[in-house]
ZAKOL-105233 format. One record per residue (C-alpha): residue in three letters; y, z, x negated. Coordinates in pm, 1 decimal. Example, Ala and Ser with C-alpha at 12.3 -4.5 7.8 and 13.67 -1.06 7.14 Angstrom:
<nudo markol="ALA" c2="-450.0" c3="780.0" c1="-1230.0"/>
<nudo markol="SER" c2="-106.0" c3="714.0" c1="-1367.0"/>
END
This chain:
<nudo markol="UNK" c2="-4261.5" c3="-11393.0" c1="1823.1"/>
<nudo markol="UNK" c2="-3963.1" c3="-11175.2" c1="1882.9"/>
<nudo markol="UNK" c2="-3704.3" c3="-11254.1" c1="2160.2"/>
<nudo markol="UNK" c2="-3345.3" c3="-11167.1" c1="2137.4"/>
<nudo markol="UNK" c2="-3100.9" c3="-11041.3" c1="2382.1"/>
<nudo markol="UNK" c2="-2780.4" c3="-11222.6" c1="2356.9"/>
<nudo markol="UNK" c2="-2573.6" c3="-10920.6" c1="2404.6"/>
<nudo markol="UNK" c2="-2240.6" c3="-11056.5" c1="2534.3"/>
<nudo markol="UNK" c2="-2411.2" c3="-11199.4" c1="2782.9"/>
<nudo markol="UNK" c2="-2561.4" c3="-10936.9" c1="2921.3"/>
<nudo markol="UNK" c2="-2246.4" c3="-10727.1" c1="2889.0"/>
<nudo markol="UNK" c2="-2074.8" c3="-11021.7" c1="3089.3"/>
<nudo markol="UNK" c2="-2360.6" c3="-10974.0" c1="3328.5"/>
<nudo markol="UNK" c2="-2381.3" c3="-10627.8" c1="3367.9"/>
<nudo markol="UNK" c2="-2000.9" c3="-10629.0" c1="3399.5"/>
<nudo markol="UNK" c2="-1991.8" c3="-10913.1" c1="3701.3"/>
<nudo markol="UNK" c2="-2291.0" c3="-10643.7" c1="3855.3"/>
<nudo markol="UNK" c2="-2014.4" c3="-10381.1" c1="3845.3"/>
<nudo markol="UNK" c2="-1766.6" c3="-10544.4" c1="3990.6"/>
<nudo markol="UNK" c2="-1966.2" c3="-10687.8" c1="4285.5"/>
<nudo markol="UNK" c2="-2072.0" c3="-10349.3" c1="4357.0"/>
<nudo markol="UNK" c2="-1712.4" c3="-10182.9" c1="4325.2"/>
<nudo markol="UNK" c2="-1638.8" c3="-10484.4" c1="4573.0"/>
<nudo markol="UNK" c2="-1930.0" c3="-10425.3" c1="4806.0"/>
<nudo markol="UNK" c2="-1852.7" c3="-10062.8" c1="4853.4"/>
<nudo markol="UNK" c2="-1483.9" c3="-10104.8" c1="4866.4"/>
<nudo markol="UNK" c2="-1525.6" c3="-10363.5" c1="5156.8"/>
<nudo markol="UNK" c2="-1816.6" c3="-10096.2" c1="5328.1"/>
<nudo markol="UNK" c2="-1514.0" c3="-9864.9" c1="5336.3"/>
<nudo markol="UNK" c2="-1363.7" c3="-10020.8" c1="5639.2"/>
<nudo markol="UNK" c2="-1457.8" c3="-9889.6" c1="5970.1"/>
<nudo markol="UNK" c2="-1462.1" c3="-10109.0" c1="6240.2"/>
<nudo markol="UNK" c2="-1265.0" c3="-10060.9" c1="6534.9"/>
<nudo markol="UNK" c2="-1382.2" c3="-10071.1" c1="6898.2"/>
<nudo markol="UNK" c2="-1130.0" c3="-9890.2" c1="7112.7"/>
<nudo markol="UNK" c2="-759.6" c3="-9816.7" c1="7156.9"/>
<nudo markol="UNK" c2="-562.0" c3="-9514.7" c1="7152.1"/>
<nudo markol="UNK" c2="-260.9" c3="-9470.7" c1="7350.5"/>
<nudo markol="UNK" c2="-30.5" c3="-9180.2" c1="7414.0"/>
<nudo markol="UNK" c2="117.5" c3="-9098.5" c1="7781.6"/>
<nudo markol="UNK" c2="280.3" c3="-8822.5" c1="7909.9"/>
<nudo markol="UNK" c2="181.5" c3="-8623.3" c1="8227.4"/>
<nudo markol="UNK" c2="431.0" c3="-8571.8" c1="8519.0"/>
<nudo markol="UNK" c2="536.8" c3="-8213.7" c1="8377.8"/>
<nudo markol="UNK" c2="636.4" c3="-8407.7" c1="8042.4"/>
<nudo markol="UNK" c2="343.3" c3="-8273.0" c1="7813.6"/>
<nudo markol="UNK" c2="193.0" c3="-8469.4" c1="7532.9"/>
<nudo markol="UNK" c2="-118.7" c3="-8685.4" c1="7683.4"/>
<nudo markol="UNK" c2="-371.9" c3="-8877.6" c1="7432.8"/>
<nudo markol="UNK" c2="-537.9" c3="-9198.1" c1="7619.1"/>
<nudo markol="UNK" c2="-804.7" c3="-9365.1" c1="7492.5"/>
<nudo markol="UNK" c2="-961.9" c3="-9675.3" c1="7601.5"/>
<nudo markol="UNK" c2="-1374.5" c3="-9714.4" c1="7477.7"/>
<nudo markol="UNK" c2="-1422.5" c3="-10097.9" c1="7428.7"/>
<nudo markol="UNK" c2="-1809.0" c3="-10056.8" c1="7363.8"/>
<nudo markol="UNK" c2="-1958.5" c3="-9792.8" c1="7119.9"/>
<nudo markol="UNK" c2="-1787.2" c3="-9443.6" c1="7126.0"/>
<nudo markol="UNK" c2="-1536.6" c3="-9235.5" c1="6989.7"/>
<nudo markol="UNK" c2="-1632.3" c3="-8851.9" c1="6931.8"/>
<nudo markol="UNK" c2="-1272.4" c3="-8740.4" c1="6876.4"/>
<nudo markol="UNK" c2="-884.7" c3="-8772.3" c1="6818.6"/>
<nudo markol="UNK" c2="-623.7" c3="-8707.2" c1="6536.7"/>
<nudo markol="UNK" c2="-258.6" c3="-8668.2" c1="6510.7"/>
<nudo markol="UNK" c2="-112.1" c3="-8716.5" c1="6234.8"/>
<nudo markol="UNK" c2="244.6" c3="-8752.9" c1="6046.6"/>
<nudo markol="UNK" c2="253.3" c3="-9155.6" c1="5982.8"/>
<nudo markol="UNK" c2="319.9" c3="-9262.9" c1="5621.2"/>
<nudo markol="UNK" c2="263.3" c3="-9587.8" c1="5350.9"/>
<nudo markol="UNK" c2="132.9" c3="-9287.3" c1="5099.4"/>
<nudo markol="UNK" c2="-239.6" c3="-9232.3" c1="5247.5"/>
<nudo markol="UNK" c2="-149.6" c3="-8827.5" c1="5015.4"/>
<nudo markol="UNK" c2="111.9" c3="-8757.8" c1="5255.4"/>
<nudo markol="UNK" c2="-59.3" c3="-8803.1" c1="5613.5"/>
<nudo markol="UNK" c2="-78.3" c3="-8449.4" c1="5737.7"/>
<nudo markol="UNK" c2="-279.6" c3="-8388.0" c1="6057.1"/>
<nudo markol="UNK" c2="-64.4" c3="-8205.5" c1="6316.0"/>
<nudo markol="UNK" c2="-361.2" c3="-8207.7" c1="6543.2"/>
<nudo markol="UNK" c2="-700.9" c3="-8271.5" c1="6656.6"/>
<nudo markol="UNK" c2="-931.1" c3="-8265.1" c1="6920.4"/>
<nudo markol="UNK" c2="-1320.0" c3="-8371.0" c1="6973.3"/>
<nudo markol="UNK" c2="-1518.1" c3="-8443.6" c1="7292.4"/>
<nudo markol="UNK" c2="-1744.9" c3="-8263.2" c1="7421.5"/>
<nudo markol="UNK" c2="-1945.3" c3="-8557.0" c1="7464.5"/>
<nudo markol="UNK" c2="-1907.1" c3="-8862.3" c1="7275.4"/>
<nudo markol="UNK" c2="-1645.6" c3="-9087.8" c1="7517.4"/>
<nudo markol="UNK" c2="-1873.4" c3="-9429.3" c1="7630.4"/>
<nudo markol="UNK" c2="-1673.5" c3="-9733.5" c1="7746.5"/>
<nudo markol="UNK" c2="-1375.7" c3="-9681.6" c1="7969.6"/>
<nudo markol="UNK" c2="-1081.1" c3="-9525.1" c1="7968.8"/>
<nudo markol="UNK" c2="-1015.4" c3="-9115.4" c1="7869.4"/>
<nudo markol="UNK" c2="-669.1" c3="-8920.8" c1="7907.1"/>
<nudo markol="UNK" c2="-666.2" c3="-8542.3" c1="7767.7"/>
<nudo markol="UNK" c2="-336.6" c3="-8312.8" c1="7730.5"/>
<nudo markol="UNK" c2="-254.9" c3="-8270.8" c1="7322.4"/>
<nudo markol="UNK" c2="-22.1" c3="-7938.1" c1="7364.2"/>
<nudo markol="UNK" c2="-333.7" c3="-7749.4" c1="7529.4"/>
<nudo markol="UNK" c2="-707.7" c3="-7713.6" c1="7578.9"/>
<nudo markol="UNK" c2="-857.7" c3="-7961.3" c1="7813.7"/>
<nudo markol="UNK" c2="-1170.7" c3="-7984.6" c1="8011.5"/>
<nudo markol="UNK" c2="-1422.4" c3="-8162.1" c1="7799.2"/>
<nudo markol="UNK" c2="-1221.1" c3="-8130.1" c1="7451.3"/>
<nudo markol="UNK" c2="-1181.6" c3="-7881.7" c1="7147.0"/>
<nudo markol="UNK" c2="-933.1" c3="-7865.5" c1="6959.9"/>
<nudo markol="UNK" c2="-1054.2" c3="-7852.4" c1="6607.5"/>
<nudo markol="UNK" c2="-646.8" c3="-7825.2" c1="6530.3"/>
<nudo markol="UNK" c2="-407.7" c3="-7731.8" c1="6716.1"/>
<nudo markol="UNK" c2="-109.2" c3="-7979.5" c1="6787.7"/>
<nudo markol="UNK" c2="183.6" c3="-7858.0" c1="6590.5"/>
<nudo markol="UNK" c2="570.8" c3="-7924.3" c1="6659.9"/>
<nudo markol="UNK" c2="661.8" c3="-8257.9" c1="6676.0"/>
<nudo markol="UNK" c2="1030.3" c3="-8305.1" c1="6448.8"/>
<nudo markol="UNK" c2="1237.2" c3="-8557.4" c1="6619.0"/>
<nudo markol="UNK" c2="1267.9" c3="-8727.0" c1="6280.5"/>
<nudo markol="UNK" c2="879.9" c3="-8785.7" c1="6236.0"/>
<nudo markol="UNK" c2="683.5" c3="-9075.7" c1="6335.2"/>
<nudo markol="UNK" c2="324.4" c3="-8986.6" c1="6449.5"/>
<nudo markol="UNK" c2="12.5" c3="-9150.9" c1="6525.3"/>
<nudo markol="UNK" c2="-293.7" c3="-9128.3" c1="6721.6"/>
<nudo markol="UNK" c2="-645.2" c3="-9254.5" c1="6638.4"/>
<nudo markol="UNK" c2="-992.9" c3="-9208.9" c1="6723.2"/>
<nudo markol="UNK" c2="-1292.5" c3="-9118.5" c1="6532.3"/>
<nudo markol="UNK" c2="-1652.1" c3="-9068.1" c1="6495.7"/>
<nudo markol="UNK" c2="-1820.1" c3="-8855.6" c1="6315.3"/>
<nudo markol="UNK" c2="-2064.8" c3="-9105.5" c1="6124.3"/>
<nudo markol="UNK" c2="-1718.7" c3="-9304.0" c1="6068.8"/>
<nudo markol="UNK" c2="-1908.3" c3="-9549.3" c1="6212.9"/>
<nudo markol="UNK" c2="-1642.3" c3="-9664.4" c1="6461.2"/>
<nudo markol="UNK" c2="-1235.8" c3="-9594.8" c1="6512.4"/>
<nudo markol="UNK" c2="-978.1" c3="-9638.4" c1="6750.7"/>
<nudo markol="UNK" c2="-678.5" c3="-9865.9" c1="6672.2"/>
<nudo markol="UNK" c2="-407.0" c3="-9608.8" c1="6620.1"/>
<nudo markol="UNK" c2="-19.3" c3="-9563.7" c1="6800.4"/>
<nudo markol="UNK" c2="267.9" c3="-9497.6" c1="6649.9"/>
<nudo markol="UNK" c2="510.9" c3="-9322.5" c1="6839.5"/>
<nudo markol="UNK" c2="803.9" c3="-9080.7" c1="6741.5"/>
<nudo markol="UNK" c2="916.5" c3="-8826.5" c1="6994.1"/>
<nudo markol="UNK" c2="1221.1" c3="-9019.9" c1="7096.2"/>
<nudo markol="UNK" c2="953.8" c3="-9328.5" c1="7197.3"/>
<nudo markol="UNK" c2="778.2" c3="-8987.8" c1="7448.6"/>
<nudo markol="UNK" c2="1144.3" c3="-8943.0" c1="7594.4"/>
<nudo markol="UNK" c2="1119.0" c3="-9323.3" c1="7725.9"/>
<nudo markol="UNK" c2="781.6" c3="-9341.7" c1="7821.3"/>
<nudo markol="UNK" c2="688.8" c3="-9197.2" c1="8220.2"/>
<nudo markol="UNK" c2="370.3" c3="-9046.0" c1="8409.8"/>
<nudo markol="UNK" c2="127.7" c3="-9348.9" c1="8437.8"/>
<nudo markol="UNK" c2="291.1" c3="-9549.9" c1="8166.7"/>
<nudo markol="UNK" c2="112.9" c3="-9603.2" c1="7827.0"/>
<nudo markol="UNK" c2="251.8" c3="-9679.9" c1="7508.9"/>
<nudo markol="UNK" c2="-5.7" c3="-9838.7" c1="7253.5"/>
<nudo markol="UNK" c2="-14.5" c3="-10116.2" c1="6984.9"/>
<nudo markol="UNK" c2="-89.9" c3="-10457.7" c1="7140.9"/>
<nudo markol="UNK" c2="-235.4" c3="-10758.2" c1="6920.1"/>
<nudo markol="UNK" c2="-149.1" c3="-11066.2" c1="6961.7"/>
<nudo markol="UNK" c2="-435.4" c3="-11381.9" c1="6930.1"/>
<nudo markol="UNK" c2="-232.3" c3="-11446.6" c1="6627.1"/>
<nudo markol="UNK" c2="-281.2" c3="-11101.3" c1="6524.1"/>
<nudo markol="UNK" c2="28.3" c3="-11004.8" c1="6530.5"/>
<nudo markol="UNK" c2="129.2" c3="-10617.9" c1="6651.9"/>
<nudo markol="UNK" c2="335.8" c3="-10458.7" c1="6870.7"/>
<nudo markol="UNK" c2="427.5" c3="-10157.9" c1="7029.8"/>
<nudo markol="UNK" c2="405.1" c3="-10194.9" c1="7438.7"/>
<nudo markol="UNK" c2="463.1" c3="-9968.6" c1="7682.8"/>
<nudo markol="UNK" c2="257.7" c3="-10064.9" c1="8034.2"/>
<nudo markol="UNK" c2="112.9" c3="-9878.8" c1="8295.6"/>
<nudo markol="UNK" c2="-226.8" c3="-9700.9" c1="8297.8"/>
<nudo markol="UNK" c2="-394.6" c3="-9961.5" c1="8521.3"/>
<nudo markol="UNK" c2="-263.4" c3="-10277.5" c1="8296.7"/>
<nudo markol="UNK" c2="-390.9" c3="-10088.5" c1="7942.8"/>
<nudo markol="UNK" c2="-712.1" c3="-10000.3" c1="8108.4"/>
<nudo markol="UNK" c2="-736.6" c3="-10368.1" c1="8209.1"/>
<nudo markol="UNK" c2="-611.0" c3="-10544.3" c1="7890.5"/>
<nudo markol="UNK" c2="-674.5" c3="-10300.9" c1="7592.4"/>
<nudo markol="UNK" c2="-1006.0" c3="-10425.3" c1="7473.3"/>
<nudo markol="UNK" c2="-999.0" c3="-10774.4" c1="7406.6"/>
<nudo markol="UNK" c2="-1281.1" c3="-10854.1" c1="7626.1"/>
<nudo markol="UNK" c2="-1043.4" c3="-10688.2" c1="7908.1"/>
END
C-alpha cells in the first residue's frame, strides 16, 4: 500500500520550521551585557574611557558616532586590553596609548555637533558593556573623578548620570 504526503501540510510545516529558526537565530543575536561603560575625563581635560566588569570580561572598547541607522555608526576609535578586564572597575585615556591597551583605532576628532558612545566588547561577542552616550559639550560639564554613564532604573527606565568614581564603582552593576 502506498502512502501519500499531503503536501500543503508539509509546506505549512516546513514553513513554521523556517520561521522558528529565523526566530531562534534572530533572538541568539543579542549579546548579553555584564558591565558598564562610562566616560571621565582626567585632571588635564583628556578623554578617559571607564569601565566597570560586573562578572565575566570585556576584551576591549569602541567609540563610535551614535545613530538610529545601525549603516551610519562609524567607529572614531578603539582600543583592546591587553588582558581581558575581570570584575572591577578600569579607566584608560582615549586620545593616547595607555599602559595595558592598544589601540586597534585611533580616536579621531570629536565635532561638537556629534553624539558619541562608548561600549565594551569581547571578542567571542559573548558579552558587552552597556554603552554612554555623551556629546562633547556633556565632557565640558563633567570633572576629574566624576563619571558620566547610563543608569537603569528597576523599572528599566534610562538615564544619563553623572556621579563620582567611587559611587559608579559602587552602584554600576546591579548587584553593586
Amino acid at each position: 500500500m502506498r502512502t501519500t504526503v499531503p503536501w500543503a501540510g508539509l509546506r505549512r510545516f516546513v514553513g513554521l520550521v523556517a520561521a522558528g529558526t529565523a526566530l531562534a537565530a534572530a533572538s541568539a543575536c543579542t549579546v548579553p551585557v555584564d558591565a558598564v561603560a562610562g566616560i571621565s575625563v582626567t585632571e588635564d581635560g583628556r578623554l578617559l574611557g571607564v569601565m566597570m566588569v560586573c562578572g565575566h570580561r570585556i576584551d576591549g572598547a569602541t567609540l563610535y558616532v551614535e545613530s538610529d541607522d545601525v549603516d551610519k555608526e562609524v567607529t572614531v576609535g578603539m582600543w583592546t586590553a591587553a588582558r581581558p578586564l575581570g570584575a572591577g572597575l578600569t579607566t584608560w585615556t582615549l586620545d593616547a596609548p595607555a599602559a595595558g591597551w592598544t589601540v586597534s583605532r585611533p580616536l579621531a576628532p570629536l565635532d561638537a555637533r556629534t553624539t558619541y558612545a562608548l561600549y565594551g566588547w569581547t571578542k567571542d561577542n559573548s558579552w558587552s558593556s552597556s554603552s554612554v552616550s555623551f556629546t562633547p559639550g556633556d565632557l565640558d560639564r563633567l570633572a576629574p573623578g566624576k563619571v558620566r554613564y547610563i543608569e537603569v532604573s528597576d523599572k528599566g527606565d534610562e538615564s544619563a548620570v553623572t556621579v563620582t568614581m567611587a559611587e559608579f564603582a559602587a552602584r554600576a552593576c546591579p548587584d553593586g
